[in-house]
C-alpha atoms as an extended CHARMM CRD file, in Angstrom:
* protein
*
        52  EXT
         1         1  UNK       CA             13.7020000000       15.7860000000       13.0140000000  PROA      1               0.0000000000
         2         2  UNK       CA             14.9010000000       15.9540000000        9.0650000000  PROA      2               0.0000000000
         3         3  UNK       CA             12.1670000000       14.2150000000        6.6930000000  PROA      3               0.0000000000
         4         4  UNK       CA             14.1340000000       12.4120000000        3.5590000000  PROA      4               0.0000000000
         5         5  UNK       CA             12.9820000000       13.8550000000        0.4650000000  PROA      5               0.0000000000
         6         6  UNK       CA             11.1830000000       10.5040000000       -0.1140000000  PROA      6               0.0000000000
         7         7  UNK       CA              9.3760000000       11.0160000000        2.5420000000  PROA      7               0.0000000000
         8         8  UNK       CA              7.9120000000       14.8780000000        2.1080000000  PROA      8               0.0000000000
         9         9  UNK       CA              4.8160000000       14.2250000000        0.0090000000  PROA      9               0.0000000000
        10        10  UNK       CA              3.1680000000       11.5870000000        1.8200000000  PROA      10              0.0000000000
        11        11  UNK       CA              0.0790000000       12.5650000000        3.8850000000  PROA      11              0.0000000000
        12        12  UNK       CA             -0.0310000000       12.0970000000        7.5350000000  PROA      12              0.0000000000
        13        13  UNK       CA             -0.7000000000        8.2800000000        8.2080000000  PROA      13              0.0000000000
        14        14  UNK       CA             -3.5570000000        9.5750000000       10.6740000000  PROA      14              0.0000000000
        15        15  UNK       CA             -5.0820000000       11.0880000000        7.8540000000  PROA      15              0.0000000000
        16        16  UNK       CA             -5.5080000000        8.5640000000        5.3010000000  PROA      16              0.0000000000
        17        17  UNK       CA             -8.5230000000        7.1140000000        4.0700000000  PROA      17              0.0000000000
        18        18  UNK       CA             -9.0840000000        3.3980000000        4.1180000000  PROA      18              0.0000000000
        19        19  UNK       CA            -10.9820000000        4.2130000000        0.4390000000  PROA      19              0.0000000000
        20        20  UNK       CA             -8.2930000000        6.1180000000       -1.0420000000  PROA      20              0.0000000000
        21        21  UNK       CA             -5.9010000000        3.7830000000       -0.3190000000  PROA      21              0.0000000000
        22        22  UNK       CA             -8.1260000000        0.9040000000       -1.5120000000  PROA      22              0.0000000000
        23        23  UNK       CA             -8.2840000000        2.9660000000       -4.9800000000  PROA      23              0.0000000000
        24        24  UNK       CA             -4.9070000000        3.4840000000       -5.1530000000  PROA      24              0.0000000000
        25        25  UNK       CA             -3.9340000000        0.0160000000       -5.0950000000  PROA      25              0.0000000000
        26        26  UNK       CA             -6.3290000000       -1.2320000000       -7.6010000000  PROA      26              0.0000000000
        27        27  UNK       CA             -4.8170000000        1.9550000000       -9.5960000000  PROA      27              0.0000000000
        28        28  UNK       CA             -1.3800000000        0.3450000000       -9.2110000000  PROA      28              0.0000000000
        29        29  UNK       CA              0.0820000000       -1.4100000000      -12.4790000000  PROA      29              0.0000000000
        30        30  UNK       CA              0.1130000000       -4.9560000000      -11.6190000000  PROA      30              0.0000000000
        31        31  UNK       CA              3.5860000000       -5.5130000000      -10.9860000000  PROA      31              0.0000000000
        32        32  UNK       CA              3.6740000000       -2.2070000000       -8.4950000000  PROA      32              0.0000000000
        33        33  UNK       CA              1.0140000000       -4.1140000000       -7.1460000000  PROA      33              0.0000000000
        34        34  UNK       CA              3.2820000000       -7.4820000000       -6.9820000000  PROA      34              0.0000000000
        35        35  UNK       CA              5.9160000000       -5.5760000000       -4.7990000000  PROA      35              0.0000000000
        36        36  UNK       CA              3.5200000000       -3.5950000000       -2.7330000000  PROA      36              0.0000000000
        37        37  UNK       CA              2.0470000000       -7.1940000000       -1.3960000000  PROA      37              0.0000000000
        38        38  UNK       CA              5.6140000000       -9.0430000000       -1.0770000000  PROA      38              0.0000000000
        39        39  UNK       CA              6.6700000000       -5.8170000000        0.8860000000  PROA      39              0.0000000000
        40        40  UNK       CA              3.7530000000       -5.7250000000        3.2690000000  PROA      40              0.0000000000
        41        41  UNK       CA              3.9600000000       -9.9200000000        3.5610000000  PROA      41              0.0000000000
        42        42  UNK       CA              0.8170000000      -10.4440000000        3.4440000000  PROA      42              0.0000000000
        43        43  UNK       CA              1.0180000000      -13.5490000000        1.6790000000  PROA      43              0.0000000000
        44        44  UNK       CA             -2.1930000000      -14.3090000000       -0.6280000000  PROA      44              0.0000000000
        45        45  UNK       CA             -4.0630000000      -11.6770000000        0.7930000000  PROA      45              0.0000000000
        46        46  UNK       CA             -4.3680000000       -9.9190000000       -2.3470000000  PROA      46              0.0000000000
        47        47  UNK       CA             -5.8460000000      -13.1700000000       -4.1020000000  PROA      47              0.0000000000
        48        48  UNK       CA             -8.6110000000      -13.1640000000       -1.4070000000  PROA      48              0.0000000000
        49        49  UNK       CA             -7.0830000000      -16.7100000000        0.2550000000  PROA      49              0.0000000000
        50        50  UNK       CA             -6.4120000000      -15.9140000000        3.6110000000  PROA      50              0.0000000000
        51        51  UNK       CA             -6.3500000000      -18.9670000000        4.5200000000  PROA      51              0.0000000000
        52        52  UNK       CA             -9.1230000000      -19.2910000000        7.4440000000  PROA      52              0.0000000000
């Protein structure tokens, strides 16, 4: 299997850690974190309405 350059420096999705990720996000510039949300649909998610 060839990995796409893009690809080669991201850890092993069974090895990430729910906190790092958590820290990278609210690392993110606001408008990376814009397109991150829109990407991953999760609607208002990020603005803590998830509508239940």
């Amino acid at each position: 299997m060839e990995v796409s350059p893009m690809s080669s420096n991201l850890p092993d999705p069974q090895e990430v850690n729910v906190d790092d990720l958590q820290t990278l996000i609210e690392n993110m510039p606001e408008e990376k974190r814009q397109q991150l949300i829109s990407q991953l649909d999760l609607g208002d998610l990020g603005s803590g309405n998830i509508g239940l």
